[in-house]
Legacy VTK file of the C-alpha trace (Angstrom):
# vtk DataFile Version 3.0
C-alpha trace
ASCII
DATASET POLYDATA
POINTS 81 float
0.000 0.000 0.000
1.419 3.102 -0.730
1.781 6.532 1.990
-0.475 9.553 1.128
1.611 12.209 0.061
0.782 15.306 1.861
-1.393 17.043 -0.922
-3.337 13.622 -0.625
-4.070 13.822 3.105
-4.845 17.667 2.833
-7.430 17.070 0.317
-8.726 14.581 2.303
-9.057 16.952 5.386
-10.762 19.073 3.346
-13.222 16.832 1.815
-14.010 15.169 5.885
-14.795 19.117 6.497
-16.798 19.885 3.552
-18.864 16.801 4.403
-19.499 18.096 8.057
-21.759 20.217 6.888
-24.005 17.499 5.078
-26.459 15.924 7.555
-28.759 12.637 7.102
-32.129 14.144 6.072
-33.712 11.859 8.583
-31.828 12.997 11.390
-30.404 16.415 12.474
-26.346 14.650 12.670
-23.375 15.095 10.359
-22.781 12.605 7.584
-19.548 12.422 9.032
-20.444 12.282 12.695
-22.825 9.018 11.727
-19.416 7.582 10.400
-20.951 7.403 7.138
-17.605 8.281 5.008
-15.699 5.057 4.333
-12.877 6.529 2.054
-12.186 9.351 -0.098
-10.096 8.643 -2.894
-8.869 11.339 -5.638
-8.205 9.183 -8.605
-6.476 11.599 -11.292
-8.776 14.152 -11.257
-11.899 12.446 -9.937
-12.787 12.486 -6.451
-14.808 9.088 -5.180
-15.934 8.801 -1.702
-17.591 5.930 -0.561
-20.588 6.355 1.074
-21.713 4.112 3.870
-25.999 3.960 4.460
-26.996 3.499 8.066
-28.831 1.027 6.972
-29.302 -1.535 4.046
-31.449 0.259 1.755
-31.863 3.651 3.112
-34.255 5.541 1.593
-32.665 8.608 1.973
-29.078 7.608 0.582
-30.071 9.419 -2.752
-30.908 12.458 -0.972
-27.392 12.386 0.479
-25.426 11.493 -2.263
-26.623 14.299 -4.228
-26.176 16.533 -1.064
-22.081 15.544 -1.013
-21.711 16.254 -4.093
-23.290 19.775 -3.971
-20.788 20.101 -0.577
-17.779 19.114 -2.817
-18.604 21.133 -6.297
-15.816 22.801 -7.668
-13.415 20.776 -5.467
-11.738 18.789 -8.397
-12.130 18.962 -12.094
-13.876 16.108 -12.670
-17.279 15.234 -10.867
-17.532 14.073 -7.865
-18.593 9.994 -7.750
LINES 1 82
81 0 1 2 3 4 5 6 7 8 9 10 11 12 13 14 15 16 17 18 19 20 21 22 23 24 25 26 27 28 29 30 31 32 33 34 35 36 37 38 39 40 41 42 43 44 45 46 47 48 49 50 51 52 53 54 55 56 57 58 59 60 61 62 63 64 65 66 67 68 69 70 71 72 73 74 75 76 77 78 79 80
């Protein structure tokens, strides 16, 4: 496995802190807070963060995904998956 460089790691920083803002629409807590971010990977210039529901099926997961990537526009070149 190979180290983050430190452009890697700051990105990722930012990207955990752009996310704090984004809350589950079914409860009043942070994306992040719920533990919902599993990675965040930039892959040339596309960003992919994996998404964890709180539950199989989670009705609100589209709701979500669209908010992340409205909290991460402009971030990287390429859109956000």
């Amino acid at each position: 496995m190979n180290a983050l460089s430190a452009s890697d790691l700051a990105l990722r920083d930012e990207v955990v802190s752009l996310l704090g803002s984004v809350e589950d629409p079914e409860l009043p807590i942070s994306i992040v807070d719920l533990g919902m971010i599993g990675s965040v990977v930039l892959d040339g210039g596309r960003l992919v963060v994996a998404l964890i529901p709180t539950f199989l099926g989670c009705p609100a997961q589209l709701f979500i995904e669209h908010d992340i990537r409205q909290a991460l526009e402009g971030l990287v070149p390429e859109p956000v998956e």
